[in-house]
N, CA, C and O atoms as a Tinker XYZ file with bonds, in Angstrom:
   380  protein
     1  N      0.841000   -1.179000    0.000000    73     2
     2  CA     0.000000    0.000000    0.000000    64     1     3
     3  C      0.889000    1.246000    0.000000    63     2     4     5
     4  O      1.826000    1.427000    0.777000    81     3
     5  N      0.395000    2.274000   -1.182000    73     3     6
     6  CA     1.273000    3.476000   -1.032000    64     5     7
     7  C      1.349000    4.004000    0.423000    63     6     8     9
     8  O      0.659000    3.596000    1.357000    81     7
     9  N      2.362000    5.046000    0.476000    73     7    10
    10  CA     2.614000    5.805000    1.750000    64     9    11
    11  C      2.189000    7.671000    1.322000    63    10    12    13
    12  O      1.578000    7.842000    0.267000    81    11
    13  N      2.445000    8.572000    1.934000    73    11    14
    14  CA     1.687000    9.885000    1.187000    64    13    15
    15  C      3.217000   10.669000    2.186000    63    14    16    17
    16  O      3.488000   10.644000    3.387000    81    15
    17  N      3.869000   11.249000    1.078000    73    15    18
    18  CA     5.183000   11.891000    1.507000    64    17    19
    19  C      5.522000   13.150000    1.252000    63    18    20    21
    20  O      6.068000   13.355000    0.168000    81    19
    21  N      5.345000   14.028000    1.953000    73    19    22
    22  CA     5.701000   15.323000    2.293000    64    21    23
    23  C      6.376000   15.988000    1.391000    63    22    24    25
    24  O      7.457000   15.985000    1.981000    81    23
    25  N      6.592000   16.592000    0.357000    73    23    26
    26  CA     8.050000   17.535000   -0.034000    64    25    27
    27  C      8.166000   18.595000    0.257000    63    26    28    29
    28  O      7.385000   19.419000   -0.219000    81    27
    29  N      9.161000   18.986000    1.132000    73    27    30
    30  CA     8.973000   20.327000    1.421000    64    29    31
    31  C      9.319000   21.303000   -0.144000    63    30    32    33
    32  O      9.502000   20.816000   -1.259000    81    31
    33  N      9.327000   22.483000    0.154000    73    31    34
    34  CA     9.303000   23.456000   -1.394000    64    33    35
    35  C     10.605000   23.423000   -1.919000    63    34    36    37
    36  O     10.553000   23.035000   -3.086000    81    35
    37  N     11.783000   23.673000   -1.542000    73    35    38
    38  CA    12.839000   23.428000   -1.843000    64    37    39
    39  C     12.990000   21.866000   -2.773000    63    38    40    41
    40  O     13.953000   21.863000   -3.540000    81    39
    41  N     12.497000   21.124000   -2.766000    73    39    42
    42  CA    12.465000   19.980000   -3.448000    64    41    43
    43  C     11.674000   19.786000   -4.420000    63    42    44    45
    44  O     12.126000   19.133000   -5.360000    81    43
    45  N     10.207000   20.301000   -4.504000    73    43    46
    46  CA     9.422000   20.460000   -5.523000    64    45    47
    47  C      9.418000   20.554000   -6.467000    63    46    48    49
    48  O      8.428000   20.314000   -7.159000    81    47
    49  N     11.006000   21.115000   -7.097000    73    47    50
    50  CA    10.937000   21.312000   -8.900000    64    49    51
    51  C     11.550000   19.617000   -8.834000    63    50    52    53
    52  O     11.565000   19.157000   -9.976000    81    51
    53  N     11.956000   18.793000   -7.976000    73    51    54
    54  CA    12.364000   17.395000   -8.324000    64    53    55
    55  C     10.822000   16.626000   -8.573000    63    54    56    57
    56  O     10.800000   15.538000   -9.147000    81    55
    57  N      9.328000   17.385000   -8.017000    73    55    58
    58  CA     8.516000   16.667000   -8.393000    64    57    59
    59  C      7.128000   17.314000   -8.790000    63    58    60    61
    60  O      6.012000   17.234000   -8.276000    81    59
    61  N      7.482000   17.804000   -9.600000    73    59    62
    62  CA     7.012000   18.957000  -10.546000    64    61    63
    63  C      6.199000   20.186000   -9.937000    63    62    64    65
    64  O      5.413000   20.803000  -10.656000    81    63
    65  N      6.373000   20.487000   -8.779000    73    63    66
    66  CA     5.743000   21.079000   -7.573000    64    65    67
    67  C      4.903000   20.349000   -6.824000    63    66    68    69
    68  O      4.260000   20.964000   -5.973000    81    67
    69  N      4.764000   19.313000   -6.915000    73    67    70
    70  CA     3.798000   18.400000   -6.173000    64    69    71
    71  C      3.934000   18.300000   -4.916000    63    70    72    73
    72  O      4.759000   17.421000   -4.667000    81    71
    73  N      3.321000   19.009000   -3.564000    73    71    74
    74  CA     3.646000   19.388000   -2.145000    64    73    75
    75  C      3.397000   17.807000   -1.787000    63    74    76    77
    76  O      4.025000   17.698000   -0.734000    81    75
    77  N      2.926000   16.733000   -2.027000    73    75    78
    78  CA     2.513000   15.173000   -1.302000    64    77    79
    79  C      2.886000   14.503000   -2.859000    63    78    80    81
    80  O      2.441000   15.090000   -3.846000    81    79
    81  N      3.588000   13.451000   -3.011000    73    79    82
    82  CA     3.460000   12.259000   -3.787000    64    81    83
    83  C      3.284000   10.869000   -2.857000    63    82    84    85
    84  O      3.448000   10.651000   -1.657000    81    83
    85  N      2.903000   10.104000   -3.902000    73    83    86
    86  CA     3.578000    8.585000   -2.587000    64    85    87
    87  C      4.494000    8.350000   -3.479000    63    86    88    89
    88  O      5.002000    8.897000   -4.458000    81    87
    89  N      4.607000    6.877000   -2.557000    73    87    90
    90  CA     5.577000    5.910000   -2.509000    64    89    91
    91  C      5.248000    4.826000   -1.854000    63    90    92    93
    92  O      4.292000    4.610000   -1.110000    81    91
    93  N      6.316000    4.009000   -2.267000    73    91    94
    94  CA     5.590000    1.996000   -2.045000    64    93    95
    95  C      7.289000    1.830000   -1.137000    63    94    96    97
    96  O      8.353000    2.298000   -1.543000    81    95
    97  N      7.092000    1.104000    0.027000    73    95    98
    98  CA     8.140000    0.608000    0.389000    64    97    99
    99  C      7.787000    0.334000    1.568000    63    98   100   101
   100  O      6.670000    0.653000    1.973000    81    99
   101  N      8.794000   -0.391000    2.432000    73    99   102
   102  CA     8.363000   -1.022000    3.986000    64   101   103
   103  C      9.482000   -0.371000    5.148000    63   102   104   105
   104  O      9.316000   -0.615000    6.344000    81   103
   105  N     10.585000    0.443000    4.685000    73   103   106
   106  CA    11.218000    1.286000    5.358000    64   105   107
   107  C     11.661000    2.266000    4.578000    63   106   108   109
   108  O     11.636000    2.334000    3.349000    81   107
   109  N     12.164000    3.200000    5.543000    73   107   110
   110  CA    12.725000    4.778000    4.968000    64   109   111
   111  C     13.104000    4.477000    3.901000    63   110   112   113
   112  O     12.405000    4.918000    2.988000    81   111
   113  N     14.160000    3.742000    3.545000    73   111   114
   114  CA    15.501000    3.617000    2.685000    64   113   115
   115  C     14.616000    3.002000    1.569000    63   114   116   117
   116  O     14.910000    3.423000    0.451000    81   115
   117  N     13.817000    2.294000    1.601000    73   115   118
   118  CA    12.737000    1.424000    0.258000    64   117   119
   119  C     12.219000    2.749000   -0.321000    63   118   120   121
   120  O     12.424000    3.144000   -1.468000    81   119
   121  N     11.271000    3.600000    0.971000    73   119   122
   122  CA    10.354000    4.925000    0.493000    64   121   123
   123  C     11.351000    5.571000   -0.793000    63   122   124   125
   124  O     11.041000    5.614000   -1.984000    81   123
   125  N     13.154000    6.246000    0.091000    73   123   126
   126  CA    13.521000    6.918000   -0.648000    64   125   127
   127  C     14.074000    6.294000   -1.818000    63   126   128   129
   128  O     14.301000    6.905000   -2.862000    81   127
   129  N     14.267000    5.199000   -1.651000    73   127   130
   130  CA    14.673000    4.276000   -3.142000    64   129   131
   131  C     13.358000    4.589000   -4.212000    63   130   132   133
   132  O     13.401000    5.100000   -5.331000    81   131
   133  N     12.306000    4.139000   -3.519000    73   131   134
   134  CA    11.002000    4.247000   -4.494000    64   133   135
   135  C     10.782000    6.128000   -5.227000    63   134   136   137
   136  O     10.254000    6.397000   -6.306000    81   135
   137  N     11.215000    6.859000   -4.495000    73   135   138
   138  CA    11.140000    8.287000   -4.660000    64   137   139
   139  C     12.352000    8.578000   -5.693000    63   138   140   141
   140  O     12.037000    9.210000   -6.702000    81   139
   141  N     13.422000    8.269000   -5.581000    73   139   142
   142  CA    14.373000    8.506000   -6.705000    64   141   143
   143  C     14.145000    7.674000   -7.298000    63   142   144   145
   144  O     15.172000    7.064000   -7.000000    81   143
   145  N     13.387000    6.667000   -8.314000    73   143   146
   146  CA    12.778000    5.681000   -9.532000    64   145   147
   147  C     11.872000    6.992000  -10.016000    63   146   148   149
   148  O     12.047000    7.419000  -11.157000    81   147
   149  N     10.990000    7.568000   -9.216000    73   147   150
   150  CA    10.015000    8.233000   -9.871000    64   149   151
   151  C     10.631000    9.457000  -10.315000    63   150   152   153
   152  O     10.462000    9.878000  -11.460000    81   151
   153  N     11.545000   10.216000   -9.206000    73   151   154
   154  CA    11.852000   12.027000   -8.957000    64   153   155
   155  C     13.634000   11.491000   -8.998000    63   154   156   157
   156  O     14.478000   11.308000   -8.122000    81   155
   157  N     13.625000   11.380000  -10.440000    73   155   158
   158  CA    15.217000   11.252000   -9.882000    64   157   159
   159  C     16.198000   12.688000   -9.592000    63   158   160   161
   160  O     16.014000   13.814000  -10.055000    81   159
   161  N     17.172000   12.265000   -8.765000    73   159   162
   162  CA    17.816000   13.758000   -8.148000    64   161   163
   163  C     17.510000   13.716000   -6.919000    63   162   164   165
   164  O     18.499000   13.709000   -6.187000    81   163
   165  N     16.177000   13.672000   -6.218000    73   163   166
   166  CA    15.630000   13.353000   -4.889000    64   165   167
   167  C     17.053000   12.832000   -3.970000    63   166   168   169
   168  O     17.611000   13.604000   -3.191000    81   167
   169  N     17.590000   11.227000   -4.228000    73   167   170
   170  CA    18.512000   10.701000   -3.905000    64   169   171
   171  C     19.591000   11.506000   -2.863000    63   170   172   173
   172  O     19.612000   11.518000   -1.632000    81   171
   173  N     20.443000   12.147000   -3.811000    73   171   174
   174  CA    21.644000   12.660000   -3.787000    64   173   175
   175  C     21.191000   14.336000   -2.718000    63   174   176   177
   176  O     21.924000   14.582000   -1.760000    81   175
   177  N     20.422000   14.963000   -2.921000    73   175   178
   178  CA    20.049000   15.640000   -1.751000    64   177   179
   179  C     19.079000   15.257000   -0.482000    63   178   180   181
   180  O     18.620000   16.155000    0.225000    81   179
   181  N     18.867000   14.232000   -0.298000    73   179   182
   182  CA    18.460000   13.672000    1.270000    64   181   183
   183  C     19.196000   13.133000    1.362000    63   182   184   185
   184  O     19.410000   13.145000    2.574000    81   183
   185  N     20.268000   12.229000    0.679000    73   183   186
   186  CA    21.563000   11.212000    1.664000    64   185   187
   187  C     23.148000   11.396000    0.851000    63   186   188   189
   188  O     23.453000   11.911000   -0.224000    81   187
   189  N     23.895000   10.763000    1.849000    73   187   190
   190  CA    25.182000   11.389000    1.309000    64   189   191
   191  C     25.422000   10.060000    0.512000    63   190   192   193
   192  O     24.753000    9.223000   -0.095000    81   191
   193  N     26.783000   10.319000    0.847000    73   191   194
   194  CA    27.968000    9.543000   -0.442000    64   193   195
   195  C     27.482000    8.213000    0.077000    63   194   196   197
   196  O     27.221000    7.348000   -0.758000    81   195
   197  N     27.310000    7.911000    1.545000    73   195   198
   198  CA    27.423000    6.546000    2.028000    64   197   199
   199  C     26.369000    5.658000    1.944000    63   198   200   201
   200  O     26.377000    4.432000    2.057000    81   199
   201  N     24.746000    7.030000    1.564000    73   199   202
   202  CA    23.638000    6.035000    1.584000    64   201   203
   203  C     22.933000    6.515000    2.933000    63   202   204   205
   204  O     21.733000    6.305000    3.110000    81   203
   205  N     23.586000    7.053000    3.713000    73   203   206
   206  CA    23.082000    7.716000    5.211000    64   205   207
   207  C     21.964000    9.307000    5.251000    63   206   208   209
   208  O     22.160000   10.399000    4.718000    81   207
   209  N     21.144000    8.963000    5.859000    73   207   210
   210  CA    20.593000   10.782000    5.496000    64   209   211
   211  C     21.544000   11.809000    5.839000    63   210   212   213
   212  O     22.548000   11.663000    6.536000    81   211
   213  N     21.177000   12.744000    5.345000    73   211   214
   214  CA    21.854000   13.664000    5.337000    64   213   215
   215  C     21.706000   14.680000    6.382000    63   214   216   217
   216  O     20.603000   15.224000    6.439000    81   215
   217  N     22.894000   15.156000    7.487000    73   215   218
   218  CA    22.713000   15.826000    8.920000    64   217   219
   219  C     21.795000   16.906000    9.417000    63   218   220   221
   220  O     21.349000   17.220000   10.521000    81   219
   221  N     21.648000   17.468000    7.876000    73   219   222
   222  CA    20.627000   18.764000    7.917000    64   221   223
   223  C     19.298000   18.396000    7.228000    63   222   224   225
   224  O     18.420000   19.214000    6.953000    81   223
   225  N     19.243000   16.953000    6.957000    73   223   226
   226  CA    17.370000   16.395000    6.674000    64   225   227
   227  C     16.798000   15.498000    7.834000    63   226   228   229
   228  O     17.246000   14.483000    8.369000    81   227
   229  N     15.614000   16.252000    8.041000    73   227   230
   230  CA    15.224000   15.282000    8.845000    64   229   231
   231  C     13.457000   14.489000    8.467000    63   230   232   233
   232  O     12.421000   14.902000    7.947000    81   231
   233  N     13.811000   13.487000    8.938000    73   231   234
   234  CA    12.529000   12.731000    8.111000    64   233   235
   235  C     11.751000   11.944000    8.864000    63   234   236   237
   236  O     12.125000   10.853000    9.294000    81   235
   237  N     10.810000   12.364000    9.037000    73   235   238
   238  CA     9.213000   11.939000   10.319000    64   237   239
   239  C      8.370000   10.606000    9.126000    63   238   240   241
   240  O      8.067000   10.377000    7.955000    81   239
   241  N      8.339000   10.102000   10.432000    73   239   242
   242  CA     6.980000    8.983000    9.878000    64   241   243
   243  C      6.043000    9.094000   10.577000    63   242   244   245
   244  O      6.261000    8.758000   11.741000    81   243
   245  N      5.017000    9.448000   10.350000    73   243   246
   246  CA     3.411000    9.860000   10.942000    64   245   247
   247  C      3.940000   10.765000   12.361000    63   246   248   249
   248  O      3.998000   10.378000   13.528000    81   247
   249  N      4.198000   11.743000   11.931000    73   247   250
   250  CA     4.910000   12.482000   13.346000    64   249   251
   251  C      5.918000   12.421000   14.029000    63   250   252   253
   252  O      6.209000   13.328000   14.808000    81   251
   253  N      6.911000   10.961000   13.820000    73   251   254
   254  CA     7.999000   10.383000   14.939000    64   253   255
   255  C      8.973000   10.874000   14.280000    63   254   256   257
   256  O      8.810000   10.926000   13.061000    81   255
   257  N     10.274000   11.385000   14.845000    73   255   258
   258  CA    11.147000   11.701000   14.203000    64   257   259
   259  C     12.218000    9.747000   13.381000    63   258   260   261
   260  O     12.047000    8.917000   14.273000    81   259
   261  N     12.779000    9.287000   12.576000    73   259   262
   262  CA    13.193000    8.839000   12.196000    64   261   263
   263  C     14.823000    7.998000   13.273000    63   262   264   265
   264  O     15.023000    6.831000   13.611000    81   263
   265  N     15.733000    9.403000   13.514000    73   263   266
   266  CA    16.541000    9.296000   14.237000    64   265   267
   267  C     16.504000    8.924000   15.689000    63   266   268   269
   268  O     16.018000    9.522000   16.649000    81   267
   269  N     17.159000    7.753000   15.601000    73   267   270
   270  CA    16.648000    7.130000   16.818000    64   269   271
   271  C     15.779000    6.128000   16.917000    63   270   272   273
   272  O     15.332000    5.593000   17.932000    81   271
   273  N     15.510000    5.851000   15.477000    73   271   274
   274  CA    13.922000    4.387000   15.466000    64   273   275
   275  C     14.785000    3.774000   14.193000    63   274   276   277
   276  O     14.123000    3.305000   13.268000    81   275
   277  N     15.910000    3.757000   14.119000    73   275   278
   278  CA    16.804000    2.804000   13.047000    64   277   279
   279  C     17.079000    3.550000   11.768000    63   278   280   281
   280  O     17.493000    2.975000   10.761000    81   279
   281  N     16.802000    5.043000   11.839000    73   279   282
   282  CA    17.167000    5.904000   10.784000    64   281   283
   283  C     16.562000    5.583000    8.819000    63   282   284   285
   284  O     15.502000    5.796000    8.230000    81   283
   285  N     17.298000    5.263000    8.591000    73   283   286
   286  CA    16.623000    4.960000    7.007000    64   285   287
   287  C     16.347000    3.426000    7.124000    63   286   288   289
   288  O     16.067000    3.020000    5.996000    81   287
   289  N     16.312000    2.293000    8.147000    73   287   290
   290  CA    15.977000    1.447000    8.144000    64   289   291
   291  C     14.810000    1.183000    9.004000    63   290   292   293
   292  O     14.376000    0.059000    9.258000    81   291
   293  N     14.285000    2.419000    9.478000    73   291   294
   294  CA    13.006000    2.467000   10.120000    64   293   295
   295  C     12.130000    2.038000    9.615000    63   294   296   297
   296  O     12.092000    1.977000    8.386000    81   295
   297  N     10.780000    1.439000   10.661000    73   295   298
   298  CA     9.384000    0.847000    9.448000    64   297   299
   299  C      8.479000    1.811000    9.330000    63   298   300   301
   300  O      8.026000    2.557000   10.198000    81   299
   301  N      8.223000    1.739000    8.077000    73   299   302
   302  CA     7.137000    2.351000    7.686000    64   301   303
   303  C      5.791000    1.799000    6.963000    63   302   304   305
   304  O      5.462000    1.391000    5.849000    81   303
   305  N      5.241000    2.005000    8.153000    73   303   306
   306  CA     3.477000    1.322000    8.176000    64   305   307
   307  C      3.007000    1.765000    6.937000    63   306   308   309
   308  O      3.389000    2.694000    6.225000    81   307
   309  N      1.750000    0.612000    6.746000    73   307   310
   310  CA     0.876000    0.965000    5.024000    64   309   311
   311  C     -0.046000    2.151000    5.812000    63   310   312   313
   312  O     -0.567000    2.367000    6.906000    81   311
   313  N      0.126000    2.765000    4.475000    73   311   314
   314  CA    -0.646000    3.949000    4.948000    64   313   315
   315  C      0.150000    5.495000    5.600000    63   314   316   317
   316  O     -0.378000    6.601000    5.709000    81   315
   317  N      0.927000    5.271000    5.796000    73   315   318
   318  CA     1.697000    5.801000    6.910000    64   317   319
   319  C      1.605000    7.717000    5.843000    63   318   320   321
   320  O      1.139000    7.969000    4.732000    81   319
   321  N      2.360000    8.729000    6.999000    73   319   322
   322  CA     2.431000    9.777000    6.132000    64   321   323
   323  C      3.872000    9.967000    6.609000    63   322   324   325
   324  O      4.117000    9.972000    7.816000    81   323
   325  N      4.956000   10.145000    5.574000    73   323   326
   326  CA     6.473000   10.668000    5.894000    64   325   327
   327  C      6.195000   11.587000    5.402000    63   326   328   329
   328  O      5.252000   11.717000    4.622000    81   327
   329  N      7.227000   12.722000    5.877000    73   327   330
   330  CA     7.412000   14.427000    5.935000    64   329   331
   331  C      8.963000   14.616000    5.986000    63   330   332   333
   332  O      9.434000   14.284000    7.074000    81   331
   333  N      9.669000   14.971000    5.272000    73   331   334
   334  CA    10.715000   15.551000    4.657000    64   333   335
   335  C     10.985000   16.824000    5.180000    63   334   336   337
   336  O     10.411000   17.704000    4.538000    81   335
   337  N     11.673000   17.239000    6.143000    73   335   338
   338  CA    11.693000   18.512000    6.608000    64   337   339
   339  C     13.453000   18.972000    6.541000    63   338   340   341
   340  O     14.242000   18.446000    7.326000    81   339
   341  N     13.772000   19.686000    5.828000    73   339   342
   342  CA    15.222000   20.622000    5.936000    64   341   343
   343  C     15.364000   20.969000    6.854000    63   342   344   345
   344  O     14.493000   21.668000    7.370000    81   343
   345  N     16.366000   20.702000    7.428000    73   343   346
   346  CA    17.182000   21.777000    8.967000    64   345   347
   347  C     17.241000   23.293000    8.450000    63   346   348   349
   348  O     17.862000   23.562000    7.422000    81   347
   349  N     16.620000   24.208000    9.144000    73   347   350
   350  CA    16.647000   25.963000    8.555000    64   349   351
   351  C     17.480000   26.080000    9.581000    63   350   352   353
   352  O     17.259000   25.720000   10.737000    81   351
   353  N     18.866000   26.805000    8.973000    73   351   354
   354  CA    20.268000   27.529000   10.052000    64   353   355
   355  C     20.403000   29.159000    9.410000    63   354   356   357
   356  O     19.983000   29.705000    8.390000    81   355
   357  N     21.080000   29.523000   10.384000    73   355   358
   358  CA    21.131000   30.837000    9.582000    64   357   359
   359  C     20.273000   31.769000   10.879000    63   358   360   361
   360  O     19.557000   31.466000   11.834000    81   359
   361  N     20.803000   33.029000   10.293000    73   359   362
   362  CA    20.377000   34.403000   11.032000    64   361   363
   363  C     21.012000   34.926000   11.616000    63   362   364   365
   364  O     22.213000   34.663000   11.565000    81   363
   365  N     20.575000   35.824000   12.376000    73   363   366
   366  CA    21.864000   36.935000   13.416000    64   365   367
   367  C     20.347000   36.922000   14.674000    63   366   368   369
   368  O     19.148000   37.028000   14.412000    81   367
   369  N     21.054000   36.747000   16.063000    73   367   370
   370  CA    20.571000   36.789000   17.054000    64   369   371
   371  C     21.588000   38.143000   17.347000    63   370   372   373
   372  O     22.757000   38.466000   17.140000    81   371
   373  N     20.122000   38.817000   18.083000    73   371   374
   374  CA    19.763000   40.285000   18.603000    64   373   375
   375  C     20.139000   40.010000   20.067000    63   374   376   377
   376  O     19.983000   38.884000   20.538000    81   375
   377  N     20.558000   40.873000   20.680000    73   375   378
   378  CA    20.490000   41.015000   22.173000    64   377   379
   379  C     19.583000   42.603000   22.392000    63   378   380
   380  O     19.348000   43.030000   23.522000    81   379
């Protein structure tokens, strides 16, 4: 059963602006395998050289953060909703 996956905007021209696509898979690493077949490019900006996500993505399954529940080998339930969220850094703090 598909899953219904988040893109945040920064990623959107990888899926033609489409804010939700799915995907078919039974953990993270299947989802994002299944996501670069469809949106290729996806890949190479959520994980690095090694296959690992990447330090400044972070990626929820129905709300839970990922890190810490087996990372890209986490399960992901039928049905489930993953969310793709960028680490935002940056600014100047005021005193």
């Amino acid at each position: 059963m598909p899953v219904k996956v988040r893109i945040p905007a920064p990623l959107r021209m990888l899926t033609k602006n489409q804010p939700v696509v799915s995907a078919e898979g039974k953990t993270v690493v299947e989802i994002l395998k299944d996501l670069e077949g469809q949106y290729p490019g996806l890949w190479e900006r959520l994980c690095d050289e090694t296959g690992h996500i990447r330090r400044f993505v972070n990626i929820f399954v129905n709300g839970e953060d990922v890190r810490g529940r087996g990372d890209q080998a986490a399960p992901v339930p039928d049905g489930a909703e993953v969310s793709i969220v960028p680490a935002i850094a940056g600014g100047v703090v005021r005193s």
